[in-house]
C-alpha positions as CSV (number, residue, x, y, z in Angstrom):
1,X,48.8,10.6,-7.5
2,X,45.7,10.4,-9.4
3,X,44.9,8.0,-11.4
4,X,43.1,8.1,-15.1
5,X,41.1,5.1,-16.3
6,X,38.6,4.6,-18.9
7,X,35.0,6.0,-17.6
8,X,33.2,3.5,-15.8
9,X,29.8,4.3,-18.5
10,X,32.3,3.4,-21.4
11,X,32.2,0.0,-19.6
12,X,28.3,-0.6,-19.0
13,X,27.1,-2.6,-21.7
14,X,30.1,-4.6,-22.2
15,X,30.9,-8.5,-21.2
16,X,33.0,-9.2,-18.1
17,X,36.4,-9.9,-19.7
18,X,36.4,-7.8,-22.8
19,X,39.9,-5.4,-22.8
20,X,39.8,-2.3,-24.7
21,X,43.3,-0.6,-26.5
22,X,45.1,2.2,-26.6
23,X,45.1,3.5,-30.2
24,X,47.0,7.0,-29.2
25,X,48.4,8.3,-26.4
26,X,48.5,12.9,-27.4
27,X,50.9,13.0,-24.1
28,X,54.3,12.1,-23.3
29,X,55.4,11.6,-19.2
30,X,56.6,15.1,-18.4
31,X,54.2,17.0,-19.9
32,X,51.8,19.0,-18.1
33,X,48.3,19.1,-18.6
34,X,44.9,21.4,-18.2
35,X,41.8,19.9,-16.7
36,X,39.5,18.2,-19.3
37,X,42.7,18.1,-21.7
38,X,42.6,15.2,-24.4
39,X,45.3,12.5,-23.4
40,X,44.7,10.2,-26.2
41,X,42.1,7.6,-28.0
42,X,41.3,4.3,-26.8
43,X,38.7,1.7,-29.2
44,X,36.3,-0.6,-26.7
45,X,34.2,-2.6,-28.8
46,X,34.5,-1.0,-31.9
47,X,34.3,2.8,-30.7
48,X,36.8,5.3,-29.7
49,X,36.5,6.9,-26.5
50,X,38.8,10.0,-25.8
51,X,40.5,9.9,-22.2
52,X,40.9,13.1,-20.5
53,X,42.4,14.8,-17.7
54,X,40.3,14.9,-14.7
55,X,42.1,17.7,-13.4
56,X,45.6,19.6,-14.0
57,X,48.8,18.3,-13.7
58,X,52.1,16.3,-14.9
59,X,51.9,13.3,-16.4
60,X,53.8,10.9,-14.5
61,X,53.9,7.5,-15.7
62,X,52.2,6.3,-18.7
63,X,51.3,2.9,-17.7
64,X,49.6,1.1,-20.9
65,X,51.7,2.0,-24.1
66,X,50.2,2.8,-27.7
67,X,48.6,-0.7,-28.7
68,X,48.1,-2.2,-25.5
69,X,44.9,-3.4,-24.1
70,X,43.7,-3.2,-20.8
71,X,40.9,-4.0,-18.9
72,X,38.1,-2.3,-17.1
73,X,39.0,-0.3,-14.2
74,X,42.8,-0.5,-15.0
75,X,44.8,2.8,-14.7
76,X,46.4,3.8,-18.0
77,X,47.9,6.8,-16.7
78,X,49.2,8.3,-13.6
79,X,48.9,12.4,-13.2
80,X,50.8,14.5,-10.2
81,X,48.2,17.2,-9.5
């Protein structure tokens, strides 16, 4: 299983603490996915970030639903490559 978190650069100017939310998820569990493939739109601190793929698969387990927040380092989505 691999697993998809928020990039860690997202993170570097942003206070211990500080959770960011999922505004969108663009995949359902099932679904397979390409490489580099948007998966949906979270906001940290005011800006979106896009998370995508890192490689192909099926999405397993979607682990932080639409309007959730998590926290840095925290997987929001599990892929079976």
């Amino acid at each position: 299983m691999i697993e998809v978190t928020l990039m860690d650069s997202a993170w570097a100017d942003v206070e211990e603490g500080t959770e960011a939310l999922v505004d969108e998820w663009m995949v359902a569990e099932g679904d397979r996915v390409e490489a580099g493939q948007t998966l949906g739109v979270v906001e940290l601190v005011k800006t979106s970030h896009e998370i995508a793929a890192p490689s192909a698969g099926i999405v397993k387990t979607i682990k932080v639903g639409k309007q959730e927040t998590f926290g840095r380092g925290q997987a929001l989505i599990l892929l079976e490559a």
